[in-house]
Backbone as JSON, one array per atom type, in Angstrom:
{
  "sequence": "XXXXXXXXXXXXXXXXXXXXXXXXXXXXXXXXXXXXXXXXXXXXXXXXXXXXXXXXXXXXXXXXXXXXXXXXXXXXXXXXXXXXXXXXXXXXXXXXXXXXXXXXXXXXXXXXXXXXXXXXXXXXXXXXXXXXXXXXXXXXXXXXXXXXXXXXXXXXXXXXXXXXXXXXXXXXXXXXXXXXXXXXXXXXXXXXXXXXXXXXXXXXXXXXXXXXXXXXXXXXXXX",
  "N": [[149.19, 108.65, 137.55], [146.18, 108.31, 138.35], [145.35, 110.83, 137.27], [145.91, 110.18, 134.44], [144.29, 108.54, 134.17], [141.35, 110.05, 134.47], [141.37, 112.16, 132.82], [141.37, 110.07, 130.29], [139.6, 109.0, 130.77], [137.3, 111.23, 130.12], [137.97, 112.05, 127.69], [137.22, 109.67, 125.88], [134.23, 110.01, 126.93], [133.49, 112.28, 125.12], [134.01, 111.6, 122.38], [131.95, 109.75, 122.78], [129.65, 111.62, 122.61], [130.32, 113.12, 120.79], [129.72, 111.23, 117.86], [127.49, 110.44, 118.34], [125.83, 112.58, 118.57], [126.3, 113.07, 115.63], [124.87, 111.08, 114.24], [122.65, 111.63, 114.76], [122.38, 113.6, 113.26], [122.93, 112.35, 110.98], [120.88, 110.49, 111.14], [120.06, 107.01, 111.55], [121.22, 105.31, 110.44], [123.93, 106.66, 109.31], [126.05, 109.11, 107.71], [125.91, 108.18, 105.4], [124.34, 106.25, 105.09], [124.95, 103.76, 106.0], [126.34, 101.86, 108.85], [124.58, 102.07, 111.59], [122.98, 99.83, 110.82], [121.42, 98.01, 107.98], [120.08, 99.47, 105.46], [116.75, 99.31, 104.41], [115.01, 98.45, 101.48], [111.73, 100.2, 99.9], [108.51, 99.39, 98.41], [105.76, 100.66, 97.33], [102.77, 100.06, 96.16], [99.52, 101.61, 95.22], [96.07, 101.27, 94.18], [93.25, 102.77, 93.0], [89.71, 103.26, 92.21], [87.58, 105.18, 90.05], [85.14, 107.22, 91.24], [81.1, 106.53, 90.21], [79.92, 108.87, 88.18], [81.52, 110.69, 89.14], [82.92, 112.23, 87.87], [84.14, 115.33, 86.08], [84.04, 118.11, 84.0], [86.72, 120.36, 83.53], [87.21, 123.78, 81.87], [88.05, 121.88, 79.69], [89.27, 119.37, 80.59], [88.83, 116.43, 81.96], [88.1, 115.94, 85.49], [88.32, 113.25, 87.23], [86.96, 111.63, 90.32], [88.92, 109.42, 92.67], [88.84, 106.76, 94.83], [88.94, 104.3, 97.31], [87.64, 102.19, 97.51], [84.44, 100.63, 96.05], [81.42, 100.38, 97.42], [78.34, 98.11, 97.74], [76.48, 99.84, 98.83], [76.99, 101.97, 97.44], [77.1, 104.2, 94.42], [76.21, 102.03, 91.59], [77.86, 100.64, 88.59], [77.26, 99.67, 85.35], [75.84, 97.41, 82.72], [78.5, 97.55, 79.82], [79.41, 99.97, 81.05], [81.98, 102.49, 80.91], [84.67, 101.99, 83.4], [87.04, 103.78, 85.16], [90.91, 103.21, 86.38], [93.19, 104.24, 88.89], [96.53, 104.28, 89.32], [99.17, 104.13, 91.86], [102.48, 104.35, 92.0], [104.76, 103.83, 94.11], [108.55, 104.48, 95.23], [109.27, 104.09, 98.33], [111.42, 104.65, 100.14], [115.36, 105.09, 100.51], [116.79, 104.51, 98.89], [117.85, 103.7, 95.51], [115.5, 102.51, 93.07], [114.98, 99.55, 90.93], [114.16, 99.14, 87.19], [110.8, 98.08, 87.99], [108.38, 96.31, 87.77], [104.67, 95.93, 86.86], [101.86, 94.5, 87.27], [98.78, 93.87, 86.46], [95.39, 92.4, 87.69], [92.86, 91.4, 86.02], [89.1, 91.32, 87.01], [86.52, 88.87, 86.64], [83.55, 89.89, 83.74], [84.51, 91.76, 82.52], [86.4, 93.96, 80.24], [89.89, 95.17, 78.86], [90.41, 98.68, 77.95], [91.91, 100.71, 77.5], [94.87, 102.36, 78.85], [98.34, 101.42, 79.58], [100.76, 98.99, 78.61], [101.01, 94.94, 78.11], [97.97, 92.99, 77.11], [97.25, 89.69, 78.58], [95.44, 87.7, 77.18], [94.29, 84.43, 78.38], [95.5, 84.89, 80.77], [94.24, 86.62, 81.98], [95.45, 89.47, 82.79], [97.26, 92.54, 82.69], [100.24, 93.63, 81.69], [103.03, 96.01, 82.61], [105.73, 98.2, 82.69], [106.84, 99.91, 84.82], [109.56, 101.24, 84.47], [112.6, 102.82, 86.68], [112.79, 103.85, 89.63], [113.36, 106.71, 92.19], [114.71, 107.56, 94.69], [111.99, 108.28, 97.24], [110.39, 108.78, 95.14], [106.93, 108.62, 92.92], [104.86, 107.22, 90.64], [102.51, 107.35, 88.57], [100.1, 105.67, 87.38], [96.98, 105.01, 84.96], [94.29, 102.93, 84.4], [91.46, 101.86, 82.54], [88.54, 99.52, 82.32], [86.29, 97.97, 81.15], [82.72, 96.96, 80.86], [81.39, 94.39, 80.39], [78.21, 93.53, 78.03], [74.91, 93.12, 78.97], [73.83, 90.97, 77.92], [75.93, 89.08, 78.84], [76.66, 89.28, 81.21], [75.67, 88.03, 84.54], [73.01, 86.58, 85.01], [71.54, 85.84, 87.01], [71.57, 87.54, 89.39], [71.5, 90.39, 90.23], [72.75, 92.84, 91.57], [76.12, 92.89, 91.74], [79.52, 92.58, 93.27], [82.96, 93.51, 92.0], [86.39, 92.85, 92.01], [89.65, 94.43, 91.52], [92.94, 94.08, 90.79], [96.35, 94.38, 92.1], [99.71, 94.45, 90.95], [103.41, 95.3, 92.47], [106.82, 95.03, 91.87], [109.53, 94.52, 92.31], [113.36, 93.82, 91.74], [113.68, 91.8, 95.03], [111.7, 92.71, 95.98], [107.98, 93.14, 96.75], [104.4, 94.26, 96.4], [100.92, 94.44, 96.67], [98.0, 95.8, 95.83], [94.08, 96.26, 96.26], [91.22, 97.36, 94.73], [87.6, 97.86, 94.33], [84.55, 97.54, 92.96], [81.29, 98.01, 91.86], [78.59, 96.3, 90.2], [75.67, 96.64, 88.36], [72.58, 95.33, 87.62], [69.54, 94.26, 85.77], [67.56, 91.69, 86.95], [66.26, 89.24, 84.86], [62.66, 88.56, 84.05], [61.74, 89.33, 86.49], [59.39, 91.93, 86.91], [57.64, 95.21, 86.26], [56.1, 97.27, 88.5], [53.07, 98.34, 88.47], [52.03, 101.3, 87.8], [51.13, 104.34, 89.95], [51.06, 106.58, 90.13], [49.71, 110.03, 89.15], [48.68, 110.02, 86.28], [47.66, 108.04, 86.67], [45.03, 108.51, 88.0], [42.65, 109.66, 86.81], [41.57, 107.54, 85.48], [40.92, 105.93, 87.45], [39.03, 106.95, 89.48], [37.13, 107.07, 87.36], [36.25, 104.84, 86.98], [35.35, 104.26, 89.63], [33.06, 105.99, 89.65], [31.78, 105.21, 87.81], [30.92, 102.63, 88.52], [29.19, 103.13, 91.15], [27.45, 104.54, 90.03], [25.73, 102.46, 88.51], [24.85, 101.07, 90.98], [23.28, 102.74, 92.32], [21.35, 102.53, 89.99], [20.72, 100.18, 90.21], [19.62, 99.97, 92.87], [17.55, 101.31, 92.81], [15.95, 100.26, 90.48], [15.16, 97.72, 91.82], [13.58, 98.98, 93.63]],
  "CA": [[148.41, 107.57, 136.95], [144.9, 108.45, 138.29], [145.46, 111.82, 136.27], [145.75, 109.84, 133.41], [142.7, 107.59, 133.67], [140.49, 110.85, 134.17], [141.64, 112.03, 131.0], [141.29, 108.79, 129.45], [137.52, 109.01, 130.7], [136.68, 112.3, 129.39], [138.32, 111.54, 126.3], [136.12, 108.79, 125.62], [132.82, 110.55, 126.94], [133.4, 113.0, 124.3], [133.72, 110.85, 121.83], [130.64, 108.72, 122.27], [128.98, 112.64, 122.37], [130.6, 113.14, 119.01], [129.2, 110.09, 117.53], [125.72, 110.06, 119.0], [125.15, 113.99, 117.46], [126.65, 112.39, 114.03], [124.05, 109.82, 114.24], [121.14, 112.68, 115.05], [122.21, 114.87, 112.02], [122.69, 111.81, 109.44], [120.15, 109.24, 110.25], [120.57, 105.92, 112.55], [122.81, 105.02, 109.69], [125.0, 107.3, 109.43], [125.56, 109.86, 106.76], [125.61, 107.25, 103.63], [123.06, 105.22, 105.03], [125.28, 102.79, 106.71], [127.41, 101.92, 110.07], [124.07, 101.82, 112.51], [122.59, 99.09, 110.46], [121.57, 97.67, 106.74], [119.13, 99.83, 104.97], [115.91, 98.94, 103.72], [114.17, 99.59, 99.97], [110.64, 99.71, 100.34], [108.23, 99.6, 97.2], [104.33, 100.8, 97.52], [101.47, 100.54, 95.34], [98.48, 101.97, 95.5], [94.81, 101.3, 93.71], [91.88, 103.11, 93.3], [88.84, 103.05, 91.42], [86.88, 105.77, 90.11], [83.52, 107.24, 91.58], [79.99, 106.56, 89.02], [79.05, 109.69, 88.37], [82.04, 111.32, 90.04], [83.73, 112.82, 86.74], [83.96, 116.56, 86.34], [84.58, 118.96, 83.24], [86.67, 122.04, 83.91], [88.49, 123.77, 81.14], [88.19, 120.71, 78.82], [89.75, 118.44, 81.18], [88.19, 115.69, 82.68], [88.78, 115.49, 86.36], [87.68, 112.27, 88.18], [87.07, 111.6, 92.01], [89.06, 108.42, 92.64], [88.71, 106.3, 95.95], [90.05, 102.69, 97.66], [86.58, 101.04, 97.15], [83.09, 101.45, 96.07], [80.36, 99.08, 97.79], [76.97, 97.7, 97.08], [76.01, 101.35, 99.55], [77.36, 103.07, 96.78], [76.13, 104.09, 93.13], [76.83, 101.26, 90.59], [78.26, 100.69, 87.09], [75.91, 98.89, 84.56], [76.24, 96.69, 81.89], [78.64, 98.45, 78.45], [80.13, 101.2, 81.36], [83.51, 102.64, 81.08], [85.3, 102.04, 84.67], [88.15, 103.82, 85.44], [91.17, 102.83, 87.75], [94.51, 104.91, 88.89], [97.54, 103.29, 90.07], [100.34, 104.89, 91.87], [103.7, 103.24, 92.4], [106.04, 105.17, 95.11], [109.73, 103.95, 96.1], [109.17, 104.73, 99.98], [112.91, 104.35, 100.57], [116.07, 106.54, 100.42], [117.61, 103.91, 97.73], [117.17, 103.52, 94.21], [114.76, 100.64, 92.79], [115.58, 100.01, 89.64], [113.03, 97.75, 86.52], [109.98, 98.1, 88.61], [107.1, 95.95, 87.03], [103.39, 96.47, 87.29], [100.88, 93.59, 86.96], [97.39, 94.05, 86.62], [94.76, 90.84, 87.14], [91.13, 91.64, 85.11], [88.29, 90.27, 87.51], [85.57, 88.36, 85.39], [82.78, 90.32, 83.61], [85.08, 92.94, 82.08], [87.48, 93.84, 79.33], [90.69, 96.24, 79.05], [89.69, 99.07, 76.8], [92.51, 101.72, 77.73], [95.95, 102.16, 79.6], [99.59, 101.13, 79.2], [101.16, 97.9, 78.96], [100.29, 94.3, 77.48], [96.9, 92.1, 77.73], [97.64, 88.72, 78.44], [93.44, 87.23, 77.56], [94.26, 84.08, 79.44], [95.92, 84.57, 82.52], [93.18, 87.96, 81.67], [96.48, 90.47, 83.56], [97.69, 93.95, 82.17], [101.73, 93.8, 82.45], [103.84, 97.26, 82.16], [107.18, 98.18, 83.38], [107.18, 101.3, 85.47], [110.97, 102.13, 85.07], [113.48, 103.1, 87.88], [112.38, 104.61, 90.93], [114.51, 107.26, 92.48], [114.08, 107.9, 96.09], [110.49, 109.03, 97.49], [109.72, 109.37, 93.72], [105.95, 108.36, 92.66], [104.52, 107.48, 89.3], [100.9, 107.53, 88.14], [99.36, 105.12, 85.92], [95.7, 105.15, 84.73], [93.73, 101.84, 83.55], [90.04, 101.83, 82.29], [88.38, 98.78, 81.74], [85.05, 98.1, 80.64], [82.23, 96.1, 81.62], [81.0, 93.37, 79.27], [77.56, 93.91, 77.68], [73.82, 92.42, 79.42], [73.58, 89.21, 78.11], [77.15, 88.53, 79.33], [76.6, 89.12, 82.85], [75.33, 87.1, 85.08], [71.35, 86.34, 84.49], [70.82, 85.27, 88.12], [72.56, 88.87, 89.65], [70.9, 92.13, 90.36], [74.01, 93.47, 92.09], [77.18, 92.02, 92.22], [81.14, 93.26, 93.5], [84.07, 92.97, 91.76], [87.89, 93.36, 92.56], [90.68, 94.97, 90.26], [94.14, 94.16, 91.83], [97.31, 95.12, 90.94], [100.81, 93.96, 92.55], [104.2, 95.52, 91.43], [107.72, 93.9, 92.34], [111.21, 95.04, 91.88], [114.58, 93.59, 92.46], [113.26, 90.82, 95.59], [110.65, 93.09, 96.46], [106.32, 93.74, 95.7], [103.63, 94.93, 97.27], [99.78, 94.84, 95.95], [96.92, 96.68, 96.5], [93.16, 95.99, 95.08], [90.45, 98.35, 94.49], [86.34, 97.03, 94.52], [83.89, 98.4, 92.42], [80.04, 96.78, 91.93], [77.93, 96.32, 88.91], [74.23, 96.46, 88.76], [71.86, 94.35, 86.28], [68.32, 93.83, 85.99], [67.32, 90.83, 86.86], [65.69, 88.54, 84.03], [61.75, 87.86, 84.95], [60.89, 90.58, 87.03], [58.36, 92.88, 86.0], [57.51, 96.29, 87.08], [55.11, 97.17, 89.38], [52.29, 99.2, 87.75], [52.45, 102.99, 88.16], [49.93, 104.94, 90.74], [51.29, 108.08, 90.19], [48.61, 110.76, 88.99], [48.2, 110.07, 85.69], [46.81, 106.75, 86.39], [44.11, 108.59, 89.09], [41.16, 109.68, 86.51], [40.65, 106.43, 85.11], [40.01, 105.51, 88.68], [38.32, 108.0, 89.7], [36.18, 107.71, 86.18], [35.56, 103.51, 86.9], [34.47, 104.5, 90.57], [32.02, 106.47, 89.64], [30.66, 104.29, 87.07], [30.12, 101.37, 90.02], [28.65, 103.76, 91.88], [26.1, 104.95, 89.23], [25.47, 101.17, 88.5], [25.0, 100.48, 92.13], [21.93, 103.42, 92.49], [20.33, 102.18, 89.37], [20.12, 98.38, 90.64], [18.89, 100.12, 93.81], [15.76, 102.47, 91.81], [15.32, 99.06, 90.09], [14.38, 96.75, 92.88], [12.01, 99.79, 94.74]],
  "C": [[146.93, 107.86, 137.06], [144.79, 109.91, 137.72], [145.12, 111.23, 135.05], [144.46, 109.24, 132.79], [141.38, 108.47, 133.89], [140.6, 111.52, 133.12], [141.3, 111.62, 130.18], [139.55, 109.1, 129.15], [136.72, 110.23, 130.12], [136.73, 112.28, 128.27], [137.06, 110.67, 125.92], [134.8, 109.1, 126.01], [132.75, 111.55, 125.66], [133.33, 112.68, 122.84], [132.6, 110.14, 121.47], [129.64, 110.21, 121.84], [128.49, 113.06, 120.96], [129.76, 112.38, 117.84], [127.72, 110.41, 117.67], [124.8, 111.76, 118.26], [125.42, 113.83, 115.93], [125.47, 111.75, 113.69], [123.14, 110.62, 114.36], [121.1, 113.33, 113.8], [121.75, 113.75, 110.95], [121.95, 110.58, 109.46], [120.67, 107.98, 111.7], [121.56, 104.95, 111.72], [124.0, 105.53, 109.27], [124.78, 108.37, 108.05], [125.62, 109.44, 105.45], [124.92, 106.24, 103.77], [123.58, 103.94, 105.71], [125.62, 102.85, 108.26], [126.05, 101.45, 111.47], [122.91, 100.22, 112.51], [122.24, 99.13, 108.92], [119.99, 98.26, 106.09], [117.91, 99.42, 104.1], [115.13, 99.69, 102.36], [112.7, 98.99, 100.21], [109.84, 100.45, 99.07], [106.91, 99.58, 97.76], [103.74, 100.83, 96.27], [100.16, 100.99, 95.89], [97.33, 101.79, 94.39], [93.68, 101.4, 93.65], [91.05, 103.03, 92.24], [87.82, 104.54, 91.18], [85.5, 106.24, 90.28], [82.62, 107.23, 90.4], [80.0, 107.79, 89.21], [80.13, 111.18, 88.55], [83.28, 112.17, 89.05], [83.18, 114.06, 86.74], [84.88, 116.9, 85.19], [85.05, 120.24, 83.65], [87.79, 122.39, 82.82], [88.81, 122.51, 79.96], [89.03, 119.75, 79.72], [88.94, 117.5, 82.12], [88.54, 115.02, 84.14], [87.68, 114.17, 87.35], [88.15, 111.49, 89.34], [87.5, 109.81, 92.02], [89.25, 108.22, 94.25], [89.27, 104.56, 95.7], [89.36, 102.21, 96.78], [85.14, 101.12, 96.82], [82.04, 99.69, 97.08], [79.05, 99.1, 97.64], [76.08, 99.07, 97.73], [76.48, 102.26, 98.34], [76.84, 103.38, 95.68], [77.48, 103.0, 92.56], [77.2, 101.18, 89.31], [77.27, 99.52, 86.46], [76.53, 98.3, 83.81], [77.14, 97.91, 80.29], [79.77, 99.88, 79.48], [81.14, 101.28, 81.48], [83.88, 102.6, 83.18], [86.76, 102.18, 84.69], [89.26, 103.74, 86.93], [92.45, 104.04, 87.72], [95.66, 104.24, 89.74], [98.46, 103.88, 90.22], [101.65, 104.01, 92.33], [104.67, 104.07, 93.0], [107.45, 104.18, 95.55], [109.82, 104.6, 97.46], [110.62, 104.45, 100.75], [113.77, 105.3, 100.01], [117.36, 105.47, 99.67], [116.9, 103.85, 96.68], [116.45, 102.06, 93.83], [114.93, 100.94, 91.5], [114.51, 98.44, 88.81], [111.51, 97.65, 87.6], [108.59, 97.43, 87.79], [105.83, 95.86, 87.43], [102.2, 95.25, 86.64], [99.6, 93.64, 87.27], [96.31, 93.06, 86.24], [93.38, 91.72, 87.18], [90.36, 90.92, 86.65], [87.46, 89.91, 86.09], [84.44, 89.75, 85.19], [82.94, 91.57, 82.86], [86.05, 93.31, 80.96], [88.52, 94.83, 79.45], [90.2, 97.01, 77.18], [91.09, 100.3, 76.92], [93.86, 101.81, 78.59], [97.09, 101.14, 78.82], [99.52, 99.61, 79.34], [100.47, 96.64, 78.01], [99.5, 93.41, 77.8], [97.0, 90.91, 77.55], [95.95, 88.18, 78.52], [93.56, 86.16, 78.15], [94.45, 83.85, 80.55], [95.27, 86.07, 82.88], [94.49, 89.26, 82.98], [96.95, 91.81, 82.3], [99.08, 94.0, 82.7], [102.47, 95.05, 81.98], [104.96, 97.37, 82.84], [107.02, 99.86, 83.19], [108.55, 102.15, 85.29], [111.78, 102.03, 86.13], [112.6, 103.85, 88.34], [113.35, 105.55, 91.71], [114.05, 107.69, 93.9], [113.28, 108.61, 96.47], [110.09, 108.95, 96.12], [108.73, 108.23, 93.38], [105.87, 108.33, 91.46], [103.41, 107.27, 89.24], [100.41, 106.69, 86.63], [97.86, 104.88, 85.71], [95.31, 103.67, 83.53], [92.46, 102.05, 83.34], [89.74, 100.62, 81.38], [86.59, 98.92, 81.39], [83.57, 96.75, 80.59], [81.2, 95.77, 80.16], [79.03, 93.58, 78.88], [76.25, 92.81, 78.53], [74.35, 91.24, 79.39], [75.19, 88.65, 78.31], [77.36, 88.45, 80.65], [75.84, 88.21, 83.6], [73.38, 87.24, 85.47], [70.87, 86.36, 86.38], [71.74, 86.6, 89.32], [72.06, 90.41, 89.59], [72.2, 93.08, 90.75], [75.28, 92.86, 92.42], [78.98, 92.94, 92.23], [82.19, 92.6, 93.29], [85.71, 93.3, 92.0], [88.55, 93.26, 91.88], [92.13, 94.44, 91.52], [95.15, 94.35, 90.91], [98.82, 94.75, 91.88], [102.26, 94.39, 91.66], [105.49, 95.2, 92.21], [109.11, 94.44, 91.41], [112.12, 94.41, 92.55], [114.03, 92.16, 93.13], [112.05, 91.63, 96.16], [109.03, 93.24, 95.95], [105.3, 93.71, 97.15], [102.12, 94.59, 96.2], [98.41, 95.67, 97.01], [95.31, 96.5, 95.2], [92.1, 97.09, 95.26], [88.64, 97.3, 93.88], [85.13, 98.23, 93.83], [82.26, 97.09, 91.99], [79.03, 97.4, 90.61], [76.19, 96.13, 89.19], [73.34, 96.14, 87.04], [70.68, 94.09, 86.44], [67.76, 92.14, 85.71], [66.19, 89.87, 86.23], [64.18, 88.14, 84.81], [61.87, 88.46, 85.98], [60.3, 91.63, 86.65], [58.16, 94.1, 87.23], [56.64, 96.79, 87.69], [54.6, 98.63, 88.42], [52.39, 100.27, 88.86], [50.97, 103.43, 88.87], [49.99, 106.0, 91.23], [49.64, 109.07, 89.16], [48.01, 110.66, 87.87], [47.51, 108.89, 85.55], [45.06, 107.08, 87.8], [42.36, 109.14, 88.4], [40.94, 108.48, 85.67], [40.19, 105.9, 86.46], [39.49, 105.67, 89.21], [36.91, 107.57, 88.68], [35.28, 105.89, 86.85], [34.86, 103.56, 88.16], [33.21, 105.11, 90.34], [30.95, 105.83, 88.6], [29.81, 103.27, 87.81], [29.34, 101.8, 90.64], [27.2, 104.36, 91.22], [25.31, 103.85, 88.97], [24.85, 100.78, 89.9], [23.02, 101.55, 92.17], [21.13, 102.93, 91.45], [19.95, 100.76, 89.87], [18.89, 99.13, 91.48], [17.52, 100.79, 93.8], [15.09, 101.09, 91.49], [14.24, 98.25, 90.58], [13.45, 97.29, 93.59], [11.39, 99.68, 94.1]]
}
């Protein structure tokens, strides 16, 4: 009998061994994704905004430096300028997502001039449908909107920051992500401060010396 129940016990240590290196090769769910628990689908977006300035010809292709966010530290976009955005949409899960839709809300001050999908002008959004997603697999979409002309911006506003967002939603799932970019405007009723760079230095030069010639004749005068 106590033969048997050391047996028994090795048996069953070998077993859980078995198991527990199963569970190392295929995952804490096992090797179809189940048994250690209920797998999660996980949907990312991402949105960036492209740098002023930060576009580059090589080869006829136009490559441009895109980032999260730009801020009032940064160079600005003006009244009339193209602003472009890039939007990536990744299934970060080891299931399929399937209908993946892509909603894009306008801030004020701007219009859609470019990119997929359709413009709804009052709820001002950009809606597209990404497709299926196939595990890890990324897609790339590109928006450029465009920033509304002077007298449409805001009169009382030298510099002001606006936010693009973007939120995309599959199945019961979504995620968003926004991107910040800042506009710059001259403000109405301010004037420019006169120039005192060099070519404004022989008229002053020329009127000094007139005062000064004026000044010795008074002084001949009165002796």
């Amino acid at each position: 009998m106590k033969n048997a129940l050391i047996v028994f016990g090795l048996f069953a240590v070998l077993t859980a061994l078995s198991a527990t290196s199963a569970n190392a090769q295929y995952g804490q769910y096992g090797q179809y994704g189940y048994g250690g628990g209920t797998p999660t689908k996980v949907l990312l977006i991402d949105k960036m905004v492209g740098k002023v300035g930060g576009a580059q010809t090589k080869g006829g292709i136009t490559d441009i430096q895109y980032i999260d966010n730009l801020s009032e530290s940064d160079a600005h976009y003006h009244a009339e300028d193209q602003v472009p955005f890039k939007i990536k949409v990744k299934n970060a899960s080891s299931m399929r997502l399937t209908n993946v839709n892509v909603v894009d809300v306008l801030p004020a001050y701007v219009e859609p001039l470019e990119g997929p999908g359709d413009y709804n002008a009052s709820a001002r959004t950009i809606t597209f449908n990404a497709g299926d997603l196939e595990p890890g697999q990324e897609k790339i979409f590109y928006i450029k909107l465009k920033v509304l002309p002077s007298n449409q911006l805001p009169a009382d506003k030298g510099i002001f920051c606006l936010v693009n967002r973007s939120r995309a939603s599959a199945e019961n799932l979504s995620n968003e992500d926004t991107a910040q970019f800042c506009v710059e405007k001259q403000v109405v009723g301010v004037t420019q401060v006169p120039s005192t760079g060099p070519e404004m230095a022989i008229p002053l030069l020329f009127g000094e010396f007139t005062l000064l010639g004026a000044g010795l004749f008074l002084t001949k005068k009165a002796a």
